[in-house]
C-alpha positions as CSV (number, residue, x, y, z in Angstrom):
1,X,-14.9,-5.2,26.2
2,X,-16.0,-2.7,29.4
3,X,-18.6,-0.1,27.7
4,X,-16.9,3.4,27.8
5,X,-17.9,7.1,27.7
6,X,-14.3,7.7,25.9
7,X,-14.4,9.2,22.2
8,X,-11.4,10.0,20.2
9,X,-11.1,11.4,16.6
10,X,-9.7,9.9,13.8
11,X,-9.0,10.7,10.1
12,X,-12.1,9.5,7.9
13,X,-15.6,10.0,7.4
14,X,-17.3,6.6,6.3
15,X,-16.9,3.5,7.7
16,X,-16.1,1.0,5.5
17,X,-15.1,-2.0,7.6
18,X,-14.2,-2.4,11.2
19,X,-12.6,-5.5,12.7
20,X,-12.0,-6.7,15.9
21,X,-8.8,-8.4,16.8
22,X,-6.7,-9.6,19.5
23,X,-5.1,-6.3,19.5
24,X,-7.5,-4.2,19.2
25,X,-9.8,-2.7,16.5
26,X,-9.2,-2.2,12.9
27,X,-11.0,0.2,11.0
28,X,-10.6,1.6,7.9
29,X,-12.1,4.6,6.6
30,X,-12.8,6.6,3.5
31,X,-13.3,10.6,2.8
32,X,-16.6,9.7,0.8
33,X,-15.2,11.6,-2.5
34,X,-15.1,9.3,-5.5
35,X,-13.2,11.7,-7.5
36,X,-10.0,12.2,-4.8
37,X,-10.3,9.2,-2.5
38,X,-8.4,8.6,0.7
39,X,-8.0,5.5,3.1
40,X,-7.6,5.6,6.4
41,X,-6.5,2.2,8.7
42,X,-6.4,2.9,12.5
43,X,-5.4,0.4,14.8
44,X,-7.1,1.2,18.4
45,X,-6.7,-0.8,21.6
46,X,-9.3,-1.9,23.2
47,X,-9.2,1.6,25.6
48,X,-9.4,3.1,22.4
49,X,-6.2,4.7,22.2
50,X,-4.8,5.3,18.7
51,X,-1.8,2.9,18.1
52,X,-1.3,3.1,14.4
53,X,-2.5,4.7,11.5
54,X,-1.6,4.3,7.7
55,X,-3.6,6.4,4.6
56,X,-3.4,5.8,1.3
57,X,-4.4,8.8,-1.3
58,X,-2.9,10.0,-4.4
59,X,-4.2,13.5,-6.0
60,X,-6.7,13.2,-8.5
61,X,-7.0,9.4,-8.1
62,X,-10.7,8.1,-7.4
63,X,-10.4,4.9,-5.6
64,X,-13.0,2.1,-3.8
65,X,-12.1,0.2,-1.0
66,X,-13.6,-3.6,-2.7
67,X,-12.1,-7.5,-2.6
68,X,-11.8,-7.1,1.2
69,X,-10.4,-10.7,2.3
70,X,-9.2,-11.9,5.9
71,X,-6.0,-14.8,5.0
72,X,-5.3,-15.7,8.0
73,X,-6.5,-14.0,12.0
74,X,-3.3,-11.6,11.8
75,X,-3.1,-10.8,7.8
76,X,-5.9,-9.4,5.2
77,X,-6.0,-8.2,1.9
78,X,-8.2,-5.9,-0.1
79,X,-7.6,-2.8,-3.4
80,X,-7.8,0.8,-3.5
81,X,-7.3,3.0,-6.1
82,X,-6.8,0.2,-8.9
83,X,-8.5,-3.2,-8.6
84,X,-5.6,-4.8,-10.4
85,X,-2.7,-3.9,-7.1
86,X,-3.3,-6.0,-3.9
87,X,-2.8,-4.6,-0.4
88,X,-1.3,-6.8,2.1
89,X,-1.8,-6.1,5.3
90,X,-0.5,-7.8,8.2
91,X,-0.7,-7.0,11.9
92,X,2.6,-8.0,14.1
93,X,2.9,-9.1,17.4
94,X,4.9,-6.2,18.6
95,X,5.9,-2.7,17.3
96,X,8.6,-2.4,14.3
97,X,10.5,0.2,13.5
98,X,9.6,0.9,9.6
99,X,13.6,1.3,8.1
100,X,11.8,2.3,4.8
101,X,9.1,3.9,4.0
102,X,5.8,2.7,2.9
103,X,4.9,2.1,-0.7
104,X,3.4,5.2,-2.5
105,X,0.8,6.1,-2.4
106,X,0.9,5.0,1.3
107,X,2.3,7.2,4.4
108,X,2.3,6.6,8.2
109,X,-0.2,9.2,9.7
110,X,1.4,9.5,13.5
111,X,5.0,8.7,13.0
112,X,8.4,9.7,11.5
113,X,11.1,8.1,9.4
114,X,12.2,5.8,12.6
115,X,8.4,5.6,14.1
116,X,8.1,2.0,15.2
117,X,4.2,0.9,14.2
118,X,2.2,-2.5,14.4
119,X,0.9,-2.5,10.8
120,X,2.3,-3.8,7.8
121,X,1.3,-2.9,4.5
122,X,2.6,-4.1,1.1
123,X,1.1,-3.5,-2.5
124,X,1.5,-6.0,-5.1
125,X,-0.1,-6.3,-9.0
């Protein structure tokens, strides 16, 4: 990657993980605020523009990102908000329309009911 003087801003205050894959980066983020906790995943290219971005926040609901686990180079697993649901995430080759809308208490930051996005995310437990 070229070194660059470019800066964007993003939703989030404390890093919790940052990955780097063939797209791009992954980073996911937290407010820092045990007692209302939100997530934010952002997908950047390697330019560092935003391609995709997913929170997860309920009111009221504390919530630690923990049990981060890489499956395989394109999917990953980890919880928030309750240790005993799974998040499945999965990047995909090439954009998607999302038909329906994420699981709650997910939502698609930059996008609308038809927004086509590059991350997949499923809860399970």
């Amino acid at each position: 990657m070229q070194p660059t003087d470019k800066s964007i801003s993003v939703a989030g205050c404390v890093l919790e993980k940052q990955l780097e894959t063939p797209i791009g980066h992954l980073l996911f983020l937290t407010e820092g605020n045990p007692y209302e906790e939100a997530l934010y995943i952002h997908l950047l290219s390697s330019d560092l523009t935003l391609i995709d971005s997913i929170e997860i926040s309920a009111n009221y609901r504390s919530g630690l990102f923990r049990n981060f686990k890489i499956n395989q180079p394109n999917a990953l697993q980890f919880s928030f908000l309750d240790d005993a649901e799974t998040w499945q995430l999965e990047l995909l080759k090439s954009p998607q329309f999302n038909l329906l809308r994420l699981q709650y208490p997910a939502k698609r930051l930059h996008g609308k009911f038809w927004s086509r996005g590059l991350i997949r995310l499923r809860v399970s437990g």
